[in-house]
N, C-alpha and C positions, 0 to 999 in steps of 0.2 A: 513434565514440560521442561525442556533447556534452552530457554529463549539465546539469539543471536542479538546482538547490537543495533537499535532501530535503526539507524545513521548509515547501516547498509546499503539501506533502499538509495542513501544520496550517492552511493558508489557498486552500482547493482554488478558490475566487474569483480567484484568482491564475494560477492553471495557464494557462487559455488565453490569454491574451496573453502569458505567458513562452514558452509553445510559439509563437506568432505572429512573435514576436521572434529569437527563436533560428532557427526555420525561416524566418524571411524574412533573417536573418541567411548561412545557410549556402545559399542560393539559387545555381545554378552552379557553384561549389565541389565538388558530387559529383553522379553520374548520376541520384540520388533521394535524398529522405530520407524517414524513417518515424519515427513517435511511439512511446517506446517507453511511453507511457502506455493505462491504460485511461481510462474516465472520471473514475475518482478525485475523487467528487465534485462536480463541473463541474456537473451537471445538463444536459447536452447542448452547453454551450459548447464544451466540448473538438469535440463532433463537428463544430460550425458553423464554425472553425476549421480541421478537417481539410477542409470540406466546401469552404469557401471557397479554401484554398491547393491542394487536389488531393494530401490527405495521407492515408495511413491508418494507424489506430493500433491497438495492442492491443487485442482485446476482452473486455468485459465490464464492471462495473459498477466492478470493484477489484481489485486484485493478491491481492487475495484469491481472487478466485474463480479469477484462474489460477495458484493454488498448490493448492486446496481441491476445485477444479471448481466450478462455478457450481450445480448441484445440489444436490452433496451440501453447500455449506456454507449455501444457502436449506433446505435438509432440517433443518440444527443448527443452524441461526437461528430455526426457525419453531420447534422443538421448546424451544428456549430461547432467546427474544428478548432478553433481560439478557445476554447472550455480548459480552465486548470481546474481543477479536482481535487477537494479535500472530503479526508476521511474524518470521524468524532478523533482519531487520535492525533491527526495532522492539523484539526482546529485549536487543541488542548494546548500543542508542542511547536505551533508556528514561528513563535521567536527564535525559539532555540534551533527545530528543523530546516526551515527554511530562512531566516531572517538572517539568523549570524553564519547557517554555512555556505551563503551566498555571498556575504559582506555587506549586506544593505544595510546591518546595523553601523560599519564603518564608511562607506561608500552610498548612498541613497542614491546616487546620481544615477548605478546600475539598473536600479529599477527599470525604470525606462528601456534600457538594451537590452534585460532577459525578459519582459512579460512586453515586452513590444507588438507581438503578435497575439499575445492575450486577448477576447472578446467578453469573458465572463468570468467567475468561481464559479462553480456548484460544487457543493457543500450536499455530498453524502451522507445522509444523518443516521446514524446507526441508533443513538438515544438521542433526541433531540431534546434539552431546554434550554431554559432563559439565560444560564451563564452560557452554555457552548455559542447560543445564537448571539450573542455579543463578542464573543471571541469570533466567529466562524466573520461575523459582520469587520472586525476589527482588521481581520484579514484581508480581504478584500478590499479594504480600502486603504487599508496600507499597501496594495497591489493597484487601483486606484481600480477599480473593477468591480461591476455591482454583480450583487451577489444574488443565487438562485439556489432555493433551500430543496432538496428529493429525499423528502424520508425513506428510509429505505428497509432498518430493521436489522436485527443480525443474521434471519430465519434462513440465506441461501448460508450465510458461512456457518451456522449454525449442523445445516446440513451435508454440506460437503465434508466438514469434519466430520459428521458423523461418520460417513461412507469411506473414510478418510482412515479411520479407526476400529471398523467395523471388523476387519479381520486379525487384527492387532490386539482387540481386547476380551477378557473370557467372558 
């Protein structure tokens, strides 16, 4: 695994040329490599990227949908479009991810004009306990927004990596 910079996702314009780099980086080095992204944003750069090197990546729109399933969290987006969406890694890392490279640790005043359209969190629980439900709670009210907990599990990403890998490994 050659993980990319999480900080990405805050500049998803970014992704496909550090997937480009990194995968033309490890070129020969191993029998195959695989994206462990989905599109994350990209708007299809990622895929023309995969499409171009002879790569394939996780599917679906966002890590969301392979914690949530791609259904059911288009089901609680559609039923409440104001849904921000945290993952166990974005409850762990919300000061640093979200707080400071927004400025709301310098500016709070922002709050209000980026999550204005906000109606909830849900709080994707990949492992859920007592410290993350404190962080995950911490957030959302630091977002001023109550909070809706959907255990979810790792079992779809679990799986998609499998299949992900399936022809990649001996």
């Amino acid at each position: 695994m050659h993980p990319l910079p999480p900080l990405l996702h805050n500049r998803p314009h970014r992704i496909a040329d550090e997937v480009r780099r990194l995968a033309t980086s490890l070129a020969g080095r191993y029998a195959g490599v695989a994206v462990g992204y989905a599109d994350c944003g990209t708007y299809g750069a990622l895929d023309a990227v995969c499409a171009e090197l002879g790569l394939r990546r996780l599917p679906g729109l966002h890590c969301y949908d392979l914690y949530a399933g791609e259904e059911e969290l288009a089901a609680r987006l559609e039923a409440e479009p104001g849904t921000y969406l945290l993952t166990d890694f974005l409850v762990r890392s919300f000061e640093r991810t979200v707080v400071r490279e927004l400025g709301l640790d310098r500016w709070p005043d922002l709050r209000d004009d980026y999550f204005a359209h906000y109606t909830r969190v849900v709080w994707l629980a990949q492992e859920p306990d007592a410290h993350l439900r404190t962080l995950a709670q911490r957030a959302a009210d630091r977002l001023g927004l109550p909070l809706t907990v959907v255990p979810t599990s790792t079992r779809r990403l679990d799986a998609a990596m499998a299949e992900l890998l399936r022809d990649l490994l001996p």
